[in-house]
Each structure stands twice: as structure tokens, then as C-alpha cells.
C-alpha positions in Angstrom: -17.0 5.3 -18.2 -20.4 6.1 -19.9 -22.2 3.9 -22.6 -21.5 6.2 -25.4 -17.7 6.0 -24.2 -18.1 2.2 -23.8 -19.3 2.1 -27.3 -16.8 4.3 -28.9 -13.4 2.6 -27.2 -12.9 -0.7 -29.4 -13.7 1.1 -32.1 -11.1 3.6 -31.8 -8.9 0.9 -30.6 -9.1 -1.2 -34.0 -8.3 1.7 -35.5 -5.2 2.7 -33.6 -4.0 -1.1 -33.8 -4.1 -1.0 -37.4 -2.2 2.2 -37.3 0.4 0.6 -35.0 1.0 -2.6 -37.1 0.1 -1.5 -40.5 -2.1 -4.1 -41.2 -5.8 -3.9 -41.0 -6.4 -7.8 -41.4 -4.0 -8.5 -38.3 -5.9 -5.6 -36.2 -9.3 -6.9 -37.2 -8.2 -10.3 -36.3 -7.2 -9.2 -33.2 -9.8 -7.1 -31.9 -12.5 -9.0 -33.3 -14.2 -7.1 -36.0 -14.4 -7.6 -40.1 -12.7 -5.7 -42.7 -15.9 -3.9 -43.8 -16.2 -2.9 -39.7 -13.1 -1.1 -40.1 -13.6 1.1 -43.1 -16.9 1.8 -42.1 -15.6 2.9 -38.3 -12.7 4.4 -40.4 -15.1 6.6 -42.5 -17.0 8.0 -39.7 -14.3 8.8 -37.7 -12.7 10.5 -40.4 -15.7 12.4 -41.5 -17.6 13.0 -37.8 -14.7 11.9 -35.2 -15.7 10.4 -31.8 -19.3 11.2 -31.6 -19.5 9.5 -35.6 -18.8 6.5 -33.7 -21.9 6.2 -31.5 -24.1 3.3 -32.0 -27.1 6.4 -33.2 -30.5 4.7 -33.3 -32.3 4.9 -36.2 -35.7 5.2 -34.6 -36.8 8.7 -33.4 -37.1 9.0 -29.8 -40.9 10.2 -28.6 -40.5 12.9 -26.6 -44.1 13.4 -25.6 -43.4 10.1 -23.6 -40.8 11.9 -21.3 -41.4 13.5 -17.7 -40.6 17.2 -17.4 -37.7 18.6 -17.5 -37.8 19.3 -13.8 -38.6 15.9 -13.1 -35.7 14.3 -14.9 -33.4 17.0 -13.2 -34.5 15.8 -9.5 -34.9 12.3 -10.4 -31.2 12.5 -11.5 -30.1 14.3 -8.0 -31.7 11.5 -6.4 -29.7 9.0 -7.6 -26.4 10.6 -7.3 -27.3 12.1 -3.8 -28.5 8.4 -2.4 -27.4 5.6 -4.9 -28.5 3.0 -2.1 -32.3 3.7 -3.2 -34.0 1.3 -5.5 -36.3 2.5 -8.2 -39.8 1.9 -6.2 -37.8 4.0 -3.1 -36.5 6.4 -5.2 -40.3 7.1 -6.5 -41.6 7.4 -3.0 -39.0 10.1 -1.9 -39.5 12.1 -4.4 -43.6 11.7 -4.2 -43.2 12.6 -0.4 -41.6 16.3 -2.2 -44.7 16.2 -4.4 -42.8 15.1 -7.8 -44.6 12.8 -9.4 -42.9 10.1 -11.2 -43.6 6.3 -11.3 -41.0 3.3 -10.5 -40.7 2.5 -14.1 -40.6 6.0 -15.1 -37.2 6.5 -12.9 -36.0 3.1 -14.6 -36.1 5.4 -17.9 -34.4 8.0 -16.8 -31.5 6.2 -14.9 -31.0 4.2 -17.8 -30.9 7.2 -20.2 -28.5 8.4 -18.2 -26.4 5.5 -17.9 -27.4 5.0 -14.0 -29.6 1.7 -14.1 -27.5 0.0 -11.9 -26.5 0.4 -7.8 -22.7 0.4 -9.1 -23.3 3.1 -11.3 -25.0 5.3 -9.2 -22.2 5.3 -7.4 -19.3 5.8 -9.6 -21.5 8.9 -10.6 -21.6 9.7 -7.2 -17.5 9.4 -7.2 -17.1 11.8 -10.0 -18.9 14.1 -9.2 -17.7 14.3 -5.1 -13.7 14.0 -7.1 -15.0 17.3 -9.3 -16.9 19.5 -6.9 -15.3 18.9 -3.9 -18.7 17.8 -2.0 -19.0 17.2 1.4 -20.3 13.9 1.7 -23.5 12.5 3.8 -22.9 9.5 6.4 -24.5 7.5 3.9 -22.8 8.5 0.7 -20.0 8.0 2.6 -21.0 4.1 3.8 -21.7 3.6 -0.4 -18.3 4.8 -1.4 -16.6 2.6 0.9 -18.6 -0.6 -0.4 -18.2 0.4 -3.9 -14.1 0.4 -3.0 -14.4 -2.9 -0.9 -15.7 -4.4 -4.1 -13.3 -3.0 -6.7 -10.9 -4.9 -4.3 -12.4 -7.8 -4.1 -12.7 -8.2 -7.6 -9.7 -7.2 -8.9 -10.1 -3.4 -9.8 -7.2 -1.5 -9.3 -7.5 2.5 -9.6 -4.2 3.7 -11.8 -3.6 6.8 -13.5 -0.4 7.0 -15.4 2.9 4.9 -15.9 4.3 4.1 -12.5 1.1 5.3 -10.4 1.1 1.7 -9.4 3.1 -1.6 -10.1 2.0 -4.9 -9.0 4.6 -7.7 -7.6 4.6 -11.2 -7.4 5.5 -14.4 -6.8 5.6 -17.3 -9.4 6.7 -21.2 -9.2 8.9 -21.7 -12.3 9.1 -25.3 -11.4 12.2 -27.7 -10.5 15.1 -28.3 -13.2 17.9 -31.2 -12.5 20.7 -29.3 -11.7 19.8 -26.6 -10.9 16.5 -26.8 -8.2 13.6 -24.6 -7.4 12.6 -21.8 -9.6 10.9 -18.6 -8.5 10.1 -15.7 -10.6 9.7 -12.4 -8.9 7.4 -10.8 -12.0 6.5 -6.8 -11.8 3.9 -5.1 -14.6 3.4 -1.4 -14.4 -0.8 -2.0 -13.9 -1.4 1.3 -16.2 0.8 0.2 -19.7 1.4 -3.6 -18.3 5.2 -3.1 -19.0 6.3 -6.4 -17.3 9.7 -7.6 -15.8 10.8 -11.0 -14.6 13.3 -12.2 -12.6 14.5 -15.6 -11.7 16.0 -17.1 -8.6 16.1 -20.2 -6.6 14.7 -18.7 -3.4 11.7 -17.0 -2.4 12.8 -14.5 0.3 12.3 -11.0 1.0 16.3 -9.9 -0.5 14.8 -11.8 -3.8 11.4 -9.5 -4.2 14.2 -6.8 -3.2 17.0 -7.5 -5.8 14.2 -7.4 -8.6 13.1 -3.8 -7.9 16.5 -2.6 -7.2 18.4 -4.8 -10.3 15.3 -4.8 -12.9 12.5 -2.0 -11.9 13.7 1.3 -10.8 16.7 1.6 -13.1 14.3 1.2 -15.9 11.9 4.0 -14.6 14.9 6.7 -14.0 16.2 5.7 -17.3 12.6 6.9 -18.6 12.2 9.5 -16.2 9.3 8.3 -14.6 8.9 8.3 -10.5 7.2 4.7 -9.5 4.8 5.7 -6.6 3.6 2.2 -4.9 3.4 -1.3 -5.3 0.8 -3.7 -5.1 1.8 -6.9 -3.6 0.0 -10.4 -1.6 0.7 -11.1 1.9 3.5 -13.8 1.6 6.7 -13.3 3.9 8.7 -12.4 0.9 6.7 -8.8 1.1 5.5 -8.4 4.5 7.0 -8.1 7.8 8.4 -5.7 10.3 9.9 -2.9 8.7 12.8 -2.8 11.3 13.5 -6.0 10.0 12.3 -6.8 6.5 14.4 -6.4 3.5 11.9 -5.9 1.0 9.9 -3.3 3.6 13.2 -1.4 4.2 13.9 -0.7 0.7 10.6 0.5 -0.6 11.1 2.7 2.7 14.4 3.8 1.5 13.5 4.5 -2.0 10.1 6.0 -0.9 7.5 4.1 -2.3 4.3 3.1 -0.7 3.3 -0.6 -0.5 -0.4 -1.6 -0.5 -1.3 -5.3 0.2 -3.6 -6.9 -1.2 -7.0 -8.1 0.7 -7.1 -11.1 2.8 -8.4 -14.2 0.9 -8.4 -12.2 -1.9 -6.1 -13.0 -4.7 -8.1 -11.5 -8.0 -7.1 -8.5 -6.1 -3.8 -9.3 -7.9 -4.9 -10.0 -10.8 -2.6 -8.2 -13.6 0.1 -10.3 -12.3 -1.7 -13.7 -12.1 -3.2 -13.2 -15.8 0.2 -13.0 -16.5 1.6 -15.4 -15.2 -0.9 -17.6 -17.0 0.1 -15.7 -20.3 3.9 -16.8 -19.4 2.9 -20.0 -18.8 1.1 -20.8 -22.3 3.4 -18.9 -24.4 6.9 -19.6 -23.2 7.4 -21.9 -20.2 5.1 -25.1 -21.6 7.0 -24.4 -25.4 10.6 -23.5 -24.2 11.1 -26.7 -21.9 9.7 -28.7 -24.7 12.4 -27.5 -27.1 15.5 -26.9 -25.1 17.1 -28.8 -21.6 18.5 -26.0 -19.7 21.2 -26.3 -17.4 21.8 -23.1 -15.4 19.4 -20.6 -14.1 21.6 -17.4 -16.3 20.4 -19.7 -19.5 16.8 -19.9 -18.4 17.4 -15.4 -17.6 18.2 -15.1 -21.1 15.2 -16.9 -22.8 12.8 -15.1 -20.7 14.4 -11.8 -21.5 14.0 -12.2 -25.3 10.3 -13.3 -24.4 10.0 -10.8 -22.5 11.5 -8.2 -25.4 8.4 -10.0 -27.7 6.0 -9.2 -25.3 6.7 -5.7 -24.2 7.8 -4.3 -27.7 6.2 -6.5 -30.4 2.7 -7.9 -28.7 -0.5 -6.0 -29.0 -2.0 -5.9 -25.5 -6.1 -5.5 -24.9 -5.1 -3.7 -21.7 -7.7 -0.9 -20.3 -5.5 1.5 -21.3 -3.8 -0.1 -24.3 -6.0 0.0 -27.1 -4.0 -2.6 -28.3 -1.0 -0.8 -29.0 2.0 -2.5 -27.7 3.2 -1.9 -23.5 5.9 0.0 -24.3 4.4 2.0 -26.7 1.2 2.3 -24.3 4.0 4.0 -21.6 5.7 5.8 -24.1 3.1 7.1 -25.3 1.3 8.2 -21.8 4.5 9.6 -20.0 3.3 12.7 -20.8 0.7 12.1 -18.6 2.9 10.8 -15.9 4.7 13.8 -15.7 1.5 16.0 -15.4 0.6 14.6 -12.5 3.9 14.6 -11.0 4.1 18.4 -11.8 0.5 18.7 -9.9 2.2 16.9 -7.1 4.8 18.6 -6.7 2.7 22.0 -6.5 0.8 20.7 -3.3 3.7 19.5 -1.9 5.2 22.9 -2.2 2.0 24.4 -1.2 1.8 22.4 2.0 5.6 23.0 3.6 4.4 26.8 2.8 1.6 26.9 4.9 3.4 24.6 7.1 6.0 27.4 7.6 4.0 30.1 7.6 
């Protein structure tokens, strides 16, 4: 994502949330911003669209103080062709090819260009191999694969449209007299954080199996939308041998790919543990302060009328939300879903071809 897009996305969000609820003092509540904000955002973006929205300095920008053309152009190369260089390294590479440009001078230009930092340099890098097709050096190659080790380790998960990718876990409900342990077996579509939940008194692999097969698929046929793979930790209830573990036989069976998360990891999980802490706050520490419940089909039906609230009713401040509701958020990107799905399908058709041929 580029500054100006940075810039440009709560805006537009405010905007579509007040759409949504009808109500620009809620949405400015909300997202933060005052009433004048919002007609002012409102205004440009009626008169100008996106590019109104741009945070445009009012000071002139002094162009006799900027390098070549030329300059600029290899200095730019540089950065996407080895993003490991800093900006004193990067200056003596390109001095050794006789353009001369100083360390501070390169700070300029990667930060005009949005590339000031190691991690941006290699997202740009990312694109651009995803769009032209490069080949990619050793060393690109070595960057890449720390930039991904990172986005695990901190949580980043790459999704693209409803059911791209769908995170599972485990949460501990608690103990009730009567009726024991509680486990929830929680899934959130990671792209429009649609979430389900699922109680039981177990935590075994048939549980995390039941709550696909009773809760998650028949939803996504219902809407038409193919779930691809599942993110989920490293407890027994997901992993095993395949031979001989429920939860790895049906995602086999129903042909969906299962990616774990990384060791000593957790944040890697971290749609679902955000979650959980959401649940926690907003229903489990209120409910069993109003009401004693006495069987576990009870407890089901409070958290699916929470549930209802939250999916339907609750403005999210997802990545893809823009604070419009999850349901609405997957409604309203299916179209999306079923783009790539189409695209899929072509290559798929296009390999058995050539595999025939």
C-alpha cells in the first residue's frame, strides 16, 4: 500500500460507514474523526474523488533541489533490484557506475517514493516480480523469503477474497456446574472476518471437524463461495497423521489445504485470538453475569444471537472492512471471489491440456 493510498483509506472508510448506518455522528464516532472532518472529506470526494483526498501540501516543492531525472530513475532501480542496501551502500554502487548522488540525496528519493524503509523496498520488489514475471537474483530471492518469515511472525496473513483463507481455533469457554468444560471451536473468514462459533465439552480432532462440516462449509455453498485453506496452531486437535486424524482426513476429503501456523508463534493467529478477546469483553464476562446456564444447547443459543449482532449489525475496522459490517464486507466482495475462482479454473484447464497433449 502506498502513502497516498494510506492516506486516502480512513477517509473513504468514514465515508462508507456513514453510508452504511445512516448516521454521520455514529461513523465519526467510530472512526475517529469530527463532523466538520466528514463534510469536508465529503466535499472533496464529491467534487475531485480519490485523488481530492490526498493530504496536498500547501508549500511548493523546489524542483531545482532535485537530482536528474536519470538519476532518480537508477536510484529507484536500485532499491527495488537490491532492497538489502542501505542508503550510504546504495550511494557507493551507483558512484562505482559513475552516477553521482549523495546518501542523503537517495534518502529523498526513496522517501518520495514511498521506499524509505528495508520493508518497503521489498514489498516494491514483490509487486513488481508478481506483475512482470521477473526472474529473481539469489539475493532478491534471500529478501523475499525474510520479508515472508516476518509477515508470519507477526501476524500478517496474505488473503484475497472471501474464503481465500479461514483461520481455526481453539478457545477455553470455562467450567459451568453441570455441565463441565467448555471449548469453543471459533472460525473467521480472515478477508470479511465473518466468524462462527461452536461449543463443545471436548477438545479433540472430531470437534475442530464437526464445526467445519456442521457450521462452515454449509454456509459457504449456501453463498456460493469455495473455501480454499485454513489457517490453524499446532495443537492435537488439528495436527496429526493424515491416515489417522479426523480433522486432517476431512479437509483432505473436502479438498482444502491446511497451513499451520509457525512454531512459537501464536500472533501468527492472530484474527482469531483478537477475537476471542472481543468475545470475551462483549458477551462471555456480561452473559454469565446476567443469566446461570444449565446446558451447553442454552449457552449455543446465546452465542448465536451474539454472533448475529456481530456479523450483521457491528461495524468492523477490518483491513478490508472499511467499517462496513462482516457480512456486508463478504457480500459485498464475492464478486471478487468468484473472479479469482474463474482465473483458477482457466489454469487448471490449461494445465490437464498441456498435460494431455
Amino acid at each position: 500500500m502506498t502513502l497516498a493510498e494510506k492516506v486516502i483509506k480512513p477517509k473513504l472508510g468514514v465515508l462508507e460507514l456513514a453510508k452504511q448506518l445512516g448516521n454521520v455522528s455514529q461513523a465519526c464516532k467510530v472512526m475517529g474523526y469530527s463532523r466538520d472532518s466528514f463534510y469536508r472529506y465529503k466535499k472533496l470526494y464529491e467534487t475531485g474523488g480519490d485523488e481530492a483526498l490526498q493530504d496536498l501540501s500547501r508549500k511548493a516543492p523546489n524542483l531545482k533541489n532535485r537530482v536528474p531525472e536519470h538519476v532518480e530513475e537508477a536510484v529507484i532501480e536500485l532499491a527495488i533490484e537490491n532492497p538489502a542496501l542501505g542508503q550510504f551502500r546504495a550511494s557507493n554502487e551507483l558512484n562505482k557506475k559513475g552516477i553521482l548522488v549523495s546518501s542523503s540525496g537517495i534518502r529523498s528519493i526513496w522517501v518520495r517514493h514511498d521506499l524509505e524503509t528495508f520493508q518497503k523496498r521489498l514489498k516494491a520488489l514483490e509487486a513488481k516480480s508478481a506483475q512482470d514475471g521477473l526472474v529473481l537474483t539469489e539475493t532478491q530471492m534471500v529478501a523475499l523469503e525474510r520479508l515472508k518469515e516476518k509477515k508470519e511472525a507477526s501476524g500478517e496473513i496474505e488473503t484475497q477474497h472471501p474464503g481465500y483463507l479461514g483461520s481455526q481455533d481453539t478457545y477455553y469457554v470455562g467450567t459451568i456446574k453441570g455441565i463441565g468444560r467448555i471449548y469453543q471451536q471459533t472460525f473467521i473468514d480472515t478477508y470479511s472476518r465473518v466468524a462462527f462459533a461452536k461449543l463443545y465439552t471436548t477438545k479433540t480432532a472430531i470437534t475442530a471437524a464437526d464445526m467445519l462440516n456442521d457450521k462452515v462449509l454449509p454456509w459457504f455453498e449456501s453463498e456460493d463461495i469455495r473455501l480454499l485453506r485454513i489457517l490453524t496452531e499446532r495443537g492435537t486437535e488439528y495436527c496429526g497423521k493424515v491416515e489417522h486424524h479426523a480433522y486432517q482426513l476431512y479437509l483432505a476429503v473436502e479438498n482444502i489445504d491446511h497451513s499451520k501456523t509457525k512454531v512459537r508463534h501464536p500472533q501468527t493467529n492472530g484474527i482469531c485470538e483478537r477475537f476471542h478477546r472481543t468475545m470475551k469483553e462483549e458477551f462471555y464476562d456480561i452473559t454469565f453475569r446476567k443469566k446461570i446456564y444449565h446446558s451447553l444447547e442454552e449457552l449455543q443459543a446465546s452465542v448465536e444471537e451474539w454472533l448475529t449482532q456481530y456479523n450483521q449489525f457491528r461495524p468492523h475496522s477490518g483491513r478490508y472492512c472499511y467499517g462496513k459490517t462482516p457480512l456486508q464486507t463478504f457480500k459485498d466482495s464475492k464478486g471478487l471471489a468468484n473472479e479469482k475462482n474463474i482465473d483458477r479454473m482457466w489454469r487448471e484447464s490449461d494445465s490437464l491440456i498441456a498435460a494431455t497433449a
